[in-house]
N, CA, C and O atoms as a GROMACS GRO file, in nm:
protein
  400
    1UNK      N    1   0.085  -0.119   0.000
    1UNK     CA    2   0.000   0.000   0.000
    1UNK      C    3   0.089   0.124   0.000
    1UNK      O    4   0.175   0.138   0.087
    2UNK      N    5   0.069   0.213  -0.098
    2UNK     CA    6   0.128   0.335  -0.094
    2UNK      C    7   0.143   0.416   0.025
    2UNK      O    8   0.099   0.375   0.132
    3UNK      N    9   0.180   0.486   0.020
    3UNK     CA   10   0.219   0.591   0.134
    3UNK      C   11   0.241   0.751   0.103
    3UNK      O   12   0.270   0.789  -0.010
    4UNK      N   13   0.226   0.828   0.200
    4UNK     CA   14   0.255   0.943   0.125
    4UNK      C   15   0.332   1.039   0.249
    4UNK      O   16   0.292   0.996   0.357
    5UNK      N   17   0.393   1.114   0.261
    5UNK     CA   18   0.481   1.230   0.326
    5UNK      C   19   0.436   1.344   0.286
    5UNK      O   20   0.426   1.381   0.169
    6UNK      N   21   0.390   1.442   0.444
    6UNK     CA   22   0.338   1.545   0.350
    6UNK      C   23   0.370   1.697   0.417
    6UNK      O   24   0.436   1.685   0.520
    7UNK      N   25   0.342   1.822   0.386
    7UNK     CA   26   0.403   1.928   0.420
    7UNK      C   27   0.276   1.996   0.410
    7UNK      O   28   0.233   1.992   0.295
    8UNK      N   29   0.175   2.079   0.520
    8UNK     CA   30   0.128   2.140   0.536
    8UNK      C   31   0.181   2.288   0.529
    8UNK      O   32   0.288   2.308   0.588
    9UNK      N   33   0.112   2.414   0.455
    9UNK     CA   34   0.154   2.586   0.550
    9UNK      C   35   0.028   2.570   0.642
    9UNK      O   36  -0.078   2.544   0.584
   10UNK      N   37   0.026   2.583   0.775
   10UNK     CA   38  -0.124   2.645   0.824
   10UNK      C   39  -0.128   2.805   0.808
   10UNK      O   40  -0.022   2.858   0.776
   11UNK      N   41  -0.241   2.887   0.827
   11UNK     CA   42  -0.265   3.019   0.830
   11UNK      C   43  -0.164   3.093   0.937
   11UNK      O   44  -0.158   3.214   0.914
   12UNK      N   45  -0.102   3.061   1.021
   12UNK     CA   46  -0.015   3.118   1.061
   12UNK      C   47   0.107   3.119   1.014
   12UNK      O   48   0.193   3.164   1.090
   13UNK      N   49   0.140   3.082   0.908
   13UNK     CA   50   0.266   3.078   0.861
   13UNK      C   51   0.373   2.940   0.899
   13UNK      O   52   0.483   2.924   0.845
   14UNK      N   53   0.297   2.824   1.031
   14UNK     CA   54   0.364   2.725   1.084
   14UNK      C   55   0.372   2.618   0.985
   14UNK      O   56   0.259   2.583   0.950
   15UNK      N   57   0.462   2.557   0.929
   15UNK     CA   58   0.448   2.408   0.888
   15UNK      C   59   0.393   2.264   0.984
   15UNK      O   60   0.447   2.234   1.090
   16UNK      N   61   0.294   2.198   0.934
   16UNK     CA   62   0.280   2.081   0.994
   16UNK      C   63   0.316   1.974   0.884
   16UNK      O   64   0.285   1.977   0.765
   17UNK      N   65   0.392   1.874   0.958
   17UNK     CA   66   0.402   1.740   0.894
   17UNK      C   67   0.354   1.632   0.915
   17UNK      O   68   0.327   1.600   1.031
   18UNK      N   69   0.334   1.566   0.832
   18UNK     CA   70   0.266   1.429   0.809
   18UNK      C   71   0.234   1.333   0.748
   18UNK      O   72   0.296   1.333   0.641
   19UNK      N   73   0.141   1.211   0.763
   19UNK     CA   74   0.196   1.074   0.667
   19UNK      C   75   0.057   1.000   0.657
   19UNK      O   76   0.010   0.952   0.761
   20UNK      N   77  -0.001   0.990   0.557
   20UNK     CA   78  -0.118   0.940   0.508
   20UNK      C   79  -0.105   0.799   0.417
   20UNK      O   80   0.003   0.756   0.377
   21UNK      N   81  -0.191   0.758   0.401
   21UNK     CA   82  -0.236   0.646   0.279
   21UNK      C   83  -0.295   0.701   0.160
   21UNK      O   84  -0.286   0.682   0.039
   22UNK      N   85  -0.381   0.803   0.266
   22UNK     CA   86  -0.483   0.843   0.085
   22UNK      C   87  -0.466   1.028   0.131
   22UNK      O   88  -0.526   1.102   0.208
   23UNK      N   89  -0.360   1.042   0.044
   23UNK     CA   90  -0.330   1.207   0.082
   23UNK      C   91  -0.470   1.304   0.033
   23UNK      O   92  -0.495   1.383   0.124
   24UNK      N   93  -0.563   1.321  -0.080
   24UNK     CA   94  -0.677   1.397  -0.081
   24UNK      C   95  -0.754   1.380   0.034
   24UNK      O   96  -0.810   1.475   0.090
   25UNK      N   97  -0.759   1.272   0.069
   25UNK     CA   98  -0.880   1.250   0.186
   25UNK      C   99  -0.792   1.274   0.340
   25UNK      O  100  -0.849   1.238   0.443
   26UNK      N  101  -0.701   1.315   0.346
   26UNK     CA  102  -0.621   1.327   0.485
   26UNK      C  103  -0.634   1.512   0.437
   26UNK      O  104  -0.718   1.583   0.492
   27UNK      N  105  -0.577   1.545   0.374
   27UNK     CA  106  -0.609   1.720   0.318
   27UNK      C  107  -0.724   1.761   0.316
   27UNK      O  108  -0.745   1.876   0.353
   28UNK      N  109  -0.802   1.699   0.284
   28UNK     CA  110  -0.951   1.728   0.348
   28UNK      C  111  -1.030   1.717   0.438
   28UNK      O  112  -1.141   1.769   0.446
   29UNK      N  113  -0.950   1.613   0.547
   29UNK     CA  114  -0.973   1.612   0.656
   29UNK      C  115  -0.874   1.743   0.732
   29UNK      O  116  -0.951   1.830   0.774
   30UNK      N  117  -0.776   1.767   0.749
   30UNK     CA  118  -0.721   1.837   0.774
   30UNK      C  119  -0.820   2.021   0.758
   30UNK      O  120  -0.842   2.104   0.847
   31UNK      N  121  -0.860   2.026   0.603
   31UNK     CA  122  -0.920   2.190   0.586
   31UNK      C  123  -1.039   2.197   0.658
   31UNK      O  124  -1.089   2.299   0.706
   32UNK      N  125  -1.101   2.036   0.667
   32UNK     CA  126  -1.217   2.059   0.707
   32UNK      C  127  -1.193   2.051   0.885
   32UNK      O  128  -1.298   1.996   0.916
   33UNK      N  129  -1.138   2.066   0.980
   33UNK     CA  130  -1.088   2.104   1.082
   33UNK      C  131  -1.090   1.943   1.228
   33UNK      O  132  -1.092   1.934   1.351
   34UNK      N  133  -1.087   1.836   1.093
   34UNK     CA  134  -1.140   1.685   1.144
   34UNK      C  135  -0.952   1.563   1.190
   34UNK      O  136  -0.924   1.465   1.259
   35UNK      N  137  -0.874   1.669   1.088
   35UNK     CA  138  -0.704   1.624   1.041
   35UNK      C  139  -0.658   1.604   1.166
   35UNK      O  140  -0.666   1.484   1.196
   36UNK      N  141  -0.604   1.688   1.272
   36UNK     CA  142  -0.512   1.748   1.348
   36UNK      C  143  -0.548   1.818   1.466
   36UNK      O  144  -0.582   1.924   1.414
   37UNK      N  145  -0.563   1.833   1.574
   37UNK     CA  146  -0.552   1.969   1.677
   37UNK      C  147  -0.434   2.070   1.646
   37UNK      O  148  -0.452   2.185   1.684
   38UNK      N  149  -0.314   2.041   1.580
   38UNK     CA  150  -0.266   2.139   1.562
   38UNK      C  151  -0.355   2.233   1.416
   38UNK      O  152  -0.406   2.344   1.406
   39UNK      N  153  -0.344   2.166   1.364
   39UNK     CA  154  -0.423   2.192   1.170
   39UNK      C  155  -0.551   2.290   1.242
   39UNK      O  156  -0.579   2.405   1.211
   40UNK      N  157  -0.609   2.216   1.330
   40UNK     CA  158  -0.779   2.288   1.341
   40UNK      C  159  -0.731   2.439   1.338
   40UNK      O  160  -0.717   2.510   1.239
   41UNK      N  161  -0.710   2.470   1.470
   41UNK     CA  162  -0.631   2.592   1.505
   41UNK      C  163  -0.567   2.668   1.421
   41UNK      O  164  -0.560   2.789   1.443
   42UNK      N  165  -0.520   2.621   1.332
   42UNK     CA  166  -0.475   2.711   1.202
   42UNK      C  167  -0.505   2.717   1.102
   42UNK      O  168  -0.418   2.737   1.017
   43UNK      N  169  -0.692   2.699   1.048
   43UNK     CA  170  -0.726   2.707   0.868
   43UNK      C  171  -0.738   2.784   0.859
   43UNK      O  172  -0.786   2.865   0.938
   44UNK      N  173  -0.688   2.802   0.724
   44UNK     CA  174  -0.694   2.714   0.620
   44UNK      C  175  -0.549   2.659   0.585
   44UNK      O  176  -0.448   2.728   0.570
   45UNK      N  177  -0.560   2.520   0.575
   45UNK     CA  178  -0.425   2.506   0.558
   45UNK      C  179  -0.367   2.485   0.385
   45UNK      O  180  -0.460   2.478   0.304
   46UNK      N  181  -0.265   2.477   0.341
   46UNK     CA  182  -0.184   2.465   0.226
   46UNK      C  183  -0.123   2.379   0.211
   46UNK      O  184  -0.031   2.357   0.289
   47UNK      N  185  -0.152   2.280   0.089
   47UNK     CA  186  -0.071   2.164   0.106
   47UNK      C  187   0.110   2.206   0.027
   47UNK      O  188   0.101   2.170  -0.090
   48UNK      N  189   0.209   2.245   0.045
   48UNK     CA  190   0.335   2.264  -0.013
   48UNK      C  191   0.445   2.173  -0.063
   48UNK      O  192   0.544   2.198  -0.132
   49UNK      N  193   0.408   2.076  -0.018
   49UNK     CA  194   0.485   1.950  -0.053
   49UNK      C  195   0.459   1.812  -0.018
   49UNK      O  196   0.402   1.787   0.089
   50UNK      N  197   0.500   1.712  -0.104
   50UNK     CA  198   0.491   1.548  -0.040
   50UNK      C  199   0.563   1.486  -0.147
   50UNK      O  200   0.599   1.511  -0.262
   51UNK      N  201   0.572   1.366  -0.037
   51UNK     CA  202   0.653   1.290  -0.104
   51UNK      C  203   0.624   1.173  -0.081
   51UNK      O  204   0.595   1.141   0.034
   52UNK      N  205   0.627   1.043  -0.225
   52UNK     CA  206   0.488   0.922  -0.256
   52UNK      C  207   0.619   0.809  -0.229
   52UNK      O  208   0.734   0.832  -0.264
   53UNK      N  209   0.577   0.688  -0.160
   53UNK     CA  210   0.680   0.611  -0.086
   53UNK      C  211   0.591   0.488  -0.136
   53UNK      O  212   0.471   0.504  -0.159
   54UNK      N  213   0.658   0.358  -0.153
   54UNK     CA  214   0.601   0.251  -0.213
   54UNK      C  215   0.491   0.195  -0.074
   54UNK      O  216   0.378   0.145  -0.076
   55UNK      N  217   0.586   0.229   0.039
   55UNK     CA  218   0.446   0.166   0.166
   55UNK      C  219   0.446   0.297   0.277
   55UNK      O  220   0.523   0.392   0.275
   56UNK      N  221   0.363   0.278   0.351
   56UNK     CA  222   0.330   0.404   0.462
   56UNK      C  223   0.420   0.418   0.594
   56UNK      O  224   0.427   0.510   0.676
   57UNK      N  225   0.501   0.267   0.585
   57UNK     CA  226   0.607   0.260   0.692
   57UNK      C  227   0.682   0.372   0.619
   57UNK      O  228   0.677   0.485   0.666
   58UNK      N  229   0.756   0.346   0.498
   58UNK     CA  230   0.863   0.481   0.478
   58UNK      C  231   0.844   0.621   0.465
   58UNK      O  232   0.930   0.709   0.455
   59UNK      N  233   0.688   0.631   0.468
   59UNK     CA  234   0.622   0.765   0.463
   59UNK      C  235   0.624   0.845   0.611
   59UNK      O  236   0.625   0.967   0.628
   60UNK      N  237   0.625   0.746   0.706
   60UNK     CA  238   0.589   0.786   0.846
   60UNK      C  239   0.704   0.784   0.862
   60UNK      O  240   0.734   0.880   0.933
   61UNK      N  241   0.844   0.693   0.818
   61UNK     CA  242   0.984   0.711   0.880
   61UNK      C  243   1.004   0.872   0.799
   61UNK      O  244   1.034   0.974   0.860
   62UNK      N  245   0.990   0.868   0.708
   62UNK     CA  246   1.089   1.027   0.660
   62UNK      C  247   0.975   1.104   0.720
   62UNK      O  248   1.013   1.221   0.715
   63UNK      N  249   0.846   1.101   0.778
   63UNK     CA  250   0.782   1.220   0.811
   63UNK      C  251   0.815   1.251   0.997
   63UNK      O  252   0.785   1.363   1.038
   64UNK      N  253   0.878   1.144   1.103
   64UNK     CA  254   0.942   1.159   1.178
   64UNK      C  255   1.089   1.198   1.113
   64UNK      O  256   1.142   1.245   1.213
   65UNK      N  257   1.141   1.203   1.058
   65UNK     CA  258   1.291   1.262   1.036
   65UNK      C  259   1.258   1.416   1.018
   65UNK      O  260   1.303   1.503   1.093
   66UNK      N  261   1.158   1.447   0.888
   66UNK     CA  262   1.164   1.598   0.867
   66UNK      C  263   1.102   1.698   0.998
   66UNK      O  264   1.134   1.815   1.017
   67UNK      N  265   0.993   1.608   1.091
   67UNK     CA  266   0.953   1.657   1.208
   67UNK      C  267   1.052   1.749   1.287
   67UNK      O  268   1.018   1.839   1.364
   68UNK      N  269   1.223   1.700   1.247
   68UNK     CA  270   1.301   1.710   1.346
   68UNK      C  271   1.361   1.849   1.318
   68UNK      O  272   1.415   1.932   1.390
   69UNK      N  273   1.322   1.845   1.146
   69UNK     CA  274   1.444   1.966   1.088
   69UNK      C  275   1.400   2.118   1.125
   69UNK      O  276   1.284   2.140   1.159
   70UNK      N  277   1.494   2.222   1.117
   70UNK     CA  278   1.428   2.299   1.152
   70UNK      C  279   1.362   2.372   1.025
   70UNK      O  280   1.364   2.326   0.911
   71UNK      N  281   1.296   2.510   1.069
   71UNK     CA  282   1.222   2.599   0.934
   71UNK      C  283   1.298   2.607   0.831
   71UNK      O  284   1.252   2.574   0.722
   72UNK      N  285   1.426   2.650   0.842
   72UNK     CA  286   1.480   2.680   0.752
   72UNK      C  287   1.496   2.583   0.672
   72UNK      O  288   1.473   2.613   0.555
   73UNK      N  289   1.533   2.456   0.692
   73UNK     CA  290   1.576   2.322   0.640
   73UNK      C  291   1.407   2.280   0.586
   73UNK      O  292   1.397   2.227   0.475
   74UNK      N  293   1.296   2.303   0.656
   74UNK     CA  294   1.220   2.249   0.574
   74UNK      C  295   1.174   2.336   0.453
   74UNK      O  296   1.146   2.280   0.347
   75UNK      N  297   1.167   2.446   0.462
   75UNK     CA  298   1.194   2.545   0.352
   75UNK      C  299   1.252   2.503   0.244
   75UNK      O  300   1.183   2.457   0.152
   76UNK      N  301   1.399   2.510   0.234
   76UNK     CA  302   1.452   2.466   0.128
   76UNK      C  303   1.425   2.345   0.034
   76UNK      O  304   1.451   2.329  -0.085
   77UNK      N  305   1.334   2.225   0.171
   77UNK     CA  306   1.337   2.079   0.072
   77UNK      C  307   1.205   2.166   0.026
   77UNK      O  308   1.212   2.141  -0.094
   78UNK      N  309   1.087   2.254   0.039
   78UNK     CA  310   0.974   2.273  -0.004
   78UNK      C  311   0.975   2.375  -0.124
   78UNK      O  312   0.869   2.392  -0.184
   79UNK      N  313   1.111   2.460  -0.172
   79UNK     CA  314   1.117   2.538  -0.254
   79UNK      C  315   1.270   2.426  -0.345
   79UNK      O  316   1.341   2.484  -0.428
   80UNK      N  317   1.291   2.308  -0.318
   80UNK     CA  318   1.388   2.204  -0.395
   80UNK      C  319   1.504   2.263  -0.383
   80UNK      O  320   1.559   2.211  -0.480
   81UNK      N  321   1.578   2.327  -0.341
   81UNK     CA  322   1.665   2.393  -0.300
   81UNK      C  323   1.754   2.287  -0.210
   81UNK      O  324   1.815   2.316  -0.107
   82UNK      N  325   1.745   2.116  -0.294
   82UNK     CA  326   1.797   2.037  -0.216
   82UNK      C  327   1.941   2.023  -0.177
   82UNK      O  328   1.984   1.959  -0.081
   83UNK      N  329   2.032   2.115  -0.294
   83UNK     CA  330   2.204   2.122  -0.245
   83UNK      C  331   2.208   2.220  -0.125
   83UNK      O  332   2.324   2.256  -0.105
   84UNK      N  333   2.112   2.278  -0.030
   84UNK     CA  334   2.114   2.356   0.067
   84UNK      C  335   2.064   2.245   0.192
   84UNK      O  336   2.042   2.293   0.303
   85UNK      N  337   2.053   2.143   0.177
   85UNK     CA  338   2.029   2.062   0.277
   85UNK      C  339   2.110   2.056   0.381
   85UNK      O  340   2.093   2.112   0.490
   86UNK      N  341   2.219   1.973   0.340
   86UNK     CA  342   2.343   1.928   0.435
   86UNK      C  343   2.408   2.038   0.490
   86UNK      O  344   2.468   2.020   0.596
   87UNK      N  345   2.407   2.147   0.441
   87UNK     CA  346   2.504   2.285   0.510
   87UNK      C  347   2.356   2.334   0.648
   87UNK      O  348   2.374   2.374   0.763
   88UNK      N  349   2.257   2.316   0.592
   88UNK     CA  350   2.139   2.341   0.679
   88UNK      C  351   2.146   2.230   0.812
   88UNK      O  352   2.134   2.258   0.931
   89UNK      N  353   2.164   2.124   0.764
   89UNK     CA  354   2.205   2.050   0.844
   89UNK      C  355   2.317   2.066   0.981
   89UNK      O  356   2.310   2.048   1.102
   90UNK      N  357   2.417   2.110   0.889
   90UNK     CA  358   2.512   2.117   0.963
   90UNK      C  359   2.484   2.252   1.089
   90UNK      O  360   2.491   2.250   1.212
   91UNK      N  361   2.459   2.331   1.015
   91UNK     CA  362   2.425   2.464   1.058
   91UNK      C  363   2.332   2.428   1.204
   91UNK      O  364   2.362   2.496   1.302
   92UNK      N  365   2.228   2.331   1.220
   92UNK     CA  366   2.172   2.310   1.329
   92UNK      C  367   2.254   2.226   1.440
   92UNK      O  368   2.226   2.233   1.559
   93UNK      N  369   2.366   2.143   1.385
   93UNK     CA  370   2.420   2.070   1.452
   93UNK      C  371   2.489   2.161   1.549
   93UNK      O  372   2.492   2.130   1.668
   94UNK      N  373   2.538   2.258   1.510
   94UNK     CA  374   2.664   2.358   1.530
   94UNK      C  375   2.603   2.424   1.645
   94UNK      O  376   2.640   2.444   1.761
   95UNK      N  377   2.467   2.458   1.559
   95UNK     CA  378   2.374   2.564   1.710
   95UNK      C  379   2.333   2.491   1.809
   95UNK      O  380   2.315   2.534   1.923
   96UNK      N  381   2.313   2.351   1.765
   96UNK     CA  382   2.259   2.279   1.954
   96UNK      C  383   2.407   2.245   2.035
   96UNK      O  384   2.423   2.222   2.154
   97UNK      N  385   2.500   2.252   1.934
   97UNK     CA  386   2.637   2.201   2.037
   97UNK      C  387   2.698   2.339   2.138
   97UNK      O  388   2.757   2.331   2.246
   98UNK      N  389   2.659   2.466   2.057
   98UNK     CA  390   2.675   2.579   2.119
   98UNK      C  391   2.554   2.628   2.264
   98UNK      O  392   2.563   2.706   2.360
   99UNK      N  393   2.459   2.546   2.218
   99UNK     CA  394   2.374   2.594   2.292
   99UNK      C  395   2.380   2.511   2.397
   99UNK      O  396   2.304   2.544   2.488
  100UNK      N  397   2.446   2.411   2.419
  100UNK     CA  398   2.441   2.261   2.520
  100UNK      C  399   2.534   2.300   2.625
  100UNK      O  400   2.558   2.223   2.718
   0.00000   0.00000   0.00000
């Protein structure tokens, strides 16, 4: 069974992430305020990106990984700006070791 990875904007400008089977009917649960407690709180939401995985296990593993990244990093994978990844990457590593 397919899978899907997905990238919400809500009306506040926040990204939510997440991992469906049947992405129209999870986006429509989501606008219609049925998706999320975070989603309710912020319609209308925008779908900006996803990404289609052969099963829903690898949809839910990369949608816990991008959970982790920060704005900026999810930005770039949502505007493909994918050679800005790893320096984004790094860039967070650098700030939690400073901040620890």
């Amino acid at each position: 069974m397919k899978g899907f990875m997905y990238i919400l904007e809500c009306s506040n400008g926040k990204f939510y992430t997440g991992s469906t089977k049947y992405l129209d009917k999870r986006i429509s649960q989501h606008q219609a305020g049925t998706g999320a407690n975070f989603t309710k709180k912020h319609l209308p939401v925008k779908l900006v990106y996803y990404e289609e995985y052969d099963n829903i296990a690898d949809a839910f593993y990369r949608e816990k990984q991008i959970k982790g990244w920060s704005r900026k990093k999810k930005l770039a994978l949502i505007e493909g700006r994918h050679d800005e990844l790893p320096e984004l990457s790094k860039s967070t590593l650098r700030q939690a070791q400073v901040t620890t």
